[in-house]
N, C-alpha and C positions, 0 to 999 in steps of 0.2 A: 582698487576694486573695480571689475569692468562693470559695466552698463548692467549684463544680466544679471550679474549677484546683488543691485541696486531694488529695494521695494521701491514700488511708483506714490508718487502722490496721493494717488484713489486705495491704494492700498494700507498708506499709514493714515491716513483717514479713517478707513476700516478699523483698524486697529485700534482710536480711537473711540469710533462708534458701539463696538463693539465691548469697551471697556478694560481692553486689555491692556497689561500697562508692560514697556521697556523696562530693564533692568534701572536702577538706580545709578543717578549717571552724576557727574563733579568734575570738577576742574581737575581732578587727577585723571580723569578719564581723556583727556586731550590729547589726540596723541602728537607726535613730536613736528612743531611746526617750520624747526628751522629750513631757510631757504625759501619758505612762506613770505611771500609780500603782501600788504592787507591797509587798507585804509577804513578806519570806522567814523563815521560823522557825526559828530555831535560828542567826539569823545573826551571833552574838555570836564564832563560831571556824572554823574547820576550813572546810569545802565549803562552809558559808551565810555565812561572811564572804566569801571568793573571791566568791560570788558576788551578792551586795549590793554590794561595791565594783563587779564589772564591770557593772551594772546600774545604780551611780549614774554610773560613769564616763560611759555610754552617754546618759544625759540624763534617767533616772528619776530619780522621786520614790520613795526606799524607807524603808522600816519595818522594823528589824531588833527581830523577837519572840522572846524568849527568855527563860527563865527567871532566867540571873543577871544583875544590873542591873551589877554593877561590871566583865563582861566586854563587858554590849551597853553600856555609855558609854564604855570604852576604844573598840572596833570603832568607834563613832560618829566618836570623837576622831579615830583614828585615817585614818579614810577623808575626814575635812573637812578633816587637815593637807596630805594626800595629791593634796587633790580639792577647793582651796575654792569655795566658791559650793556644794557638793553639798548635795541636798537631800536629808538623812538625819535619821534620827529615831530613839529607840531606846523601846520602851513592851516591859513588863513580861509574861509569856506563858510560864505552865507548864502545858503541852498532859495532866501526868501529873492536873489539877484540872479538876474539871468547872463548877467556881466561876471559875476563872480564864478557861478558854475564853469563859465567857459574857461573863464583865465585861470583855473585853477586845471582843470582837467586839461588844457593847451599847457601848463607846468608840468603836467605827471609826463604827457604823452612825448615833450621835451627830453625830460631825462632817459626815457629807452629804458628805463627798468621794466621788468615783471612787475603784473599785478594777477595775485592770485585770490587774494576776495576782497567782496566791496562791502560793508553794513552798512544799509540805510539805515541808521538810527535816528540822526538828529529832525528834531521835531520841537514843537511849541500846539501850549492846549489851553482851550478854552478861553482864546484872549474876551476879555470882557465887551470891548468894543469893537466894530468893524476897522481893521486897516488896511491898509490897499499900499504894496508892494510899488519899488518903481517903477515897476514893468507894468503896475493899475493892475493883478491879481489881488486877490483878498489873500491876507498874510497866511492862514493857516492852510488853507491848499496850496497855495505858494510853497510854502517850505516842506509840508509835510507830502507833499505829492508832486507838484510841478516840478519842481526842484531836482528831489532822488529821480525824477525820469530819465531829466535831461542829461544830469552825469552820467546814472547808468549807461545810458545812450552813447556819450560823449567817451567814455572808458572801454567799450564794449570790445572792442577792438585789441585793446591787450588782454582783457580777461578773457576772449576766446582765442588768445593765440598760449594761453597754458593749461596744458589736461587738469581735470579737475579743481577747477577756479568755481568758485562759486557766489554767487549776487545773495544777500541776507535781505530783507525788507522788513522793516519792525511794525508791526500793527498792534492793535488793541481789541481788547475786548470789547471797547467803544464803537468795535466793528457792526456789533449786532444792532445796533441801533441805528447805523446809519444808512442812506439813501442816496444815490446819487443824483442832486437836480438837474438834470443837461441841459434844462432851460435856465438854468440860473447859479450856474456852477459857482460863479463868484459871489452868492448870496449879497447883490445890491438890492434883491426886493425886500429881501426879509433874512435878518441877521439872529442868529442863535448859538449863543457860543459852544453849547457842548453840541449841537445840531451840525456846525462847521465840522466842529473837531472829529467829530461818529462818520461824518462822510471821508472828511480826508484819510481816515484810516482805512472807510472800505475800500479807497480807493487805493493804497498801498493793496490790499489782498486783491482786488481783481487786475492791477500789474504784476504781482509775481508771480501770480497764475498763469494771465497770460503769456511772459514772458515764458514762461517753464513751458507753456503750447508751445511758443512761437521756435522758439529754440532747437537746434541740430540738435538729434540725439546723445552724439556726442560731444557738446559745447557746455559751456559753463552751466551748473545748476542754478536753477533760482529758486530756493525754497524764502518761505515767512517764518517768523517767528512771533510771539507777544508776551513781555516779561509780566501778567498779569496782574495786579496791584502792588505797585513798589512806591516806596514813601523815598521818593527822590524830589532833587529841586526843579524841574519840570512839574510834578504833578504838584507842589505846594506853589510854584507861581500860577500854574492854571487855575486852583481852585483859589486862590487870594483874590482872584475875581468876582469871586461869592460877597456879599456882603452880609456884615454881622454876626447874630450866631449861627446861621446857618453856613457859612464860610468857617468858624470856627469849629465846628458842629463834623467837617466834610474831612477838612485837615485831621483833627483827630480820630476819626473811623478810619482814615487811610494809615495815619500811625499806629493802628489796633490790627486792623484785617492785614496790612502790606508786610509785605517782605524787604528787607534792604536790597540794596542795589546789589551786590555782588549774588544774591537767590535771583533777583531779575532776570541778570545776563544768563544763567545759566541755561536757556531753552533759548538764548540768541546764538551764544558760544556753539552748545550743543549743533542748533544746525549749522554752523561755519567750519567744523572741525569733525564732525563724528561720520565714521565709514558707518554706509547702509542708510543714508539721510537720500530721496530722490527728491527730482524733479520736481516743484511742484507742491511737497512737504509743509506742512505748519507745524511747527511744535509751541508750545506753553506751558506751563504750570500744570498738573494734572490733578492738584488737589480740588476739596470742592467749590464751586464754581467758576475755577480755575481762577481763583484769586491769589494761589500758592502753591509751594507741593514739585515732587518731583517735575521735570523738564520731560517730556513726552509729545508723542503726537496727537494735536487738538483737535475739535471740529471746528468749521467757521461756517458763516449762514450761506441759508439756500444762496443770496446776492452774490456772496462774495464767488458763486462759482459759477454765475451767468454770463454766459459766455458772448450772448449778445450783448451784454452791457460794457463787457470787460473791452468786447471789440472798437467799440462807441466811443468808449472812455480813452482808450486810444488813442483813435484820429483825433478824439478834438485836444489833446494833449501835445502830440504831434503840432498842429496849428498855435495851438495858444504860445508851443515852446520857441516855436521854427525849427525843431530837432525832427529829421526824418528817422527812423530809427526800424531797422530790418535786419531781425538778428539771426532771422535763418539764410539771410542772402548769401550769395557764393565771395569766395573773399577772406 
């Protein structure tokens, strides 16, 4: 599908706003991805295994990155028993290292394969206490932000040497709550665990936004996605940070209101695979308060589409990472 028959961002936005909803969309709706190369992070559990399997099911080639090796070679195991012939692979990827980022992406760009999309999923929420990365980032913008930059960045290069490759970025609904401190990005004054976790995610929607600016008209897309309430083992370690019954109290509303992981993926899947997804795009759950419910395109807040902040958030990303990163450059 060229460029012109692509709706823009601001326009499935509208459509959103507007309340109009996409047809009903499912993993059968995939269309056929053999010949697809695809790496998704974090896809050792929860929403990045859901969707690495529906992705190898579909006829990719995936790469599940993720930090623990005994959960991404179980996931492996698990989806080639499920799925023989699938072409799955599990390579090692803790987004919270700035060593690992490199040496993992100086692996991809070794082999000279294609890469035709990247899912930022892998993430961590709500750690209870402040921790600070080797690189002295605080862990959850570290991994859920710093981290997806620098691959991005560091991969960008083969994803825009193939038509229609496209960059996923997972956010949350956690979005609307967050703020971004520039004075104090690493929260060393003042520590809040879901306050960390709300920023780091706005801060996924004002880089895929940007990047969707920043980007050749005809280069890789970079739309968001957010699987809106999913009772996965990310959101029951994040809230185990709760203490009591209200920790007990939080876990069981998420197993009431949430959807399982493979309802998650499907507004992550949906913009990785589906023609007529632009630039720029969010999709999520369209049910009410998008907690669940068909995969469509979402609204996200006024922030998340400031352009001056997005810019801001940027350079000092760039700095913190040492990743220069210039995706409209010639080349």
């Amino acid at each position: 599908m060229g460029e012109a028959d692509q709706p823009t961002g601001a326009a499935l936005q509208r459509l959103a706003r507007d309340g109009l909803t996409m047809p009903a969309w499912s993993t059968a709706d995939i269309p056929d991805q053999r010949g697809r190369r695809a790496i998704v992070t974090g896809g050792g559990s929860g929403i990045g295994l859901a969707t690495a399997r529906a992705l190898t099911a579909a006829g990719a080639a995936v790469t599940i990155a993720a930090r623990d090796k005994a959960k991404g070679a179980a996931a492996v195991t698990a989806i080639r028993e499920a799925l023989p012939g699938a072409d799955i692979v599990f390579e090692r990827l803790d987004l919270a290292s700035l060593a690992s980022v490199h040496a993992f992406a100086a692996a991809v760009r070794r082999r000279g394969e294609p890469l035709d999309l990247l899912v930022n999923n892998a993430g961590v929420m709500m750690l209870p206490r402040r921790e600070t990365t080797a690189d002295g980032f605080e862990r959850q913008f570290a991994t859920n932000h710093l981290g997806p930059f620098a691959l991005t960045a560091l991969l960008w290069p083969l994803l825009a040497a193939r038509p229609g490759a496209r960059i996923v970025t997972v956010a949350s609904l956690a979005h609307w709550r967050g703020r971004i401190a520039f004075d104090d990005l690493d929260a060393s004054r003042i520590y809040r665990p879901y306050a960390a976790y709300a920023q780091s995610k706005l801060a996924n929607l004002l880089f895929a936004f940007e990047l969707a600016r920043r980007a050749k008209p005809d280069g890789p897309l970079s739309v968001a996605a957010h699987p809106g309430i999913a009772a996965t083992p990310l959101a029951s370690a994040g809230l185990a940070g709760e203490t009591g019954l209200r920790s007990r109290l939080l876990i069981a509303w998420y197993d009431i209101v949430g959807q399982d992981a493979a309802g998650g993926a499907l507004p992550i899947l949906r913009a990785s695979t589906a023609p007529g997804v632009g630039a720029g795009a969010y999709l999520g759950p369209r049910g009410p308060f998008g907690f669940r419910g068909p995969a469509g395109p979402v609204r996200s807040s006024a922030l998340a589409r400031d352009r001056v902040a997005a810019a801001r958030l940027w350079t000092a990303s760039e700095a913190l990472t040492g990743v220069r990163f210039e995706p409209g450059a010639a080349g």
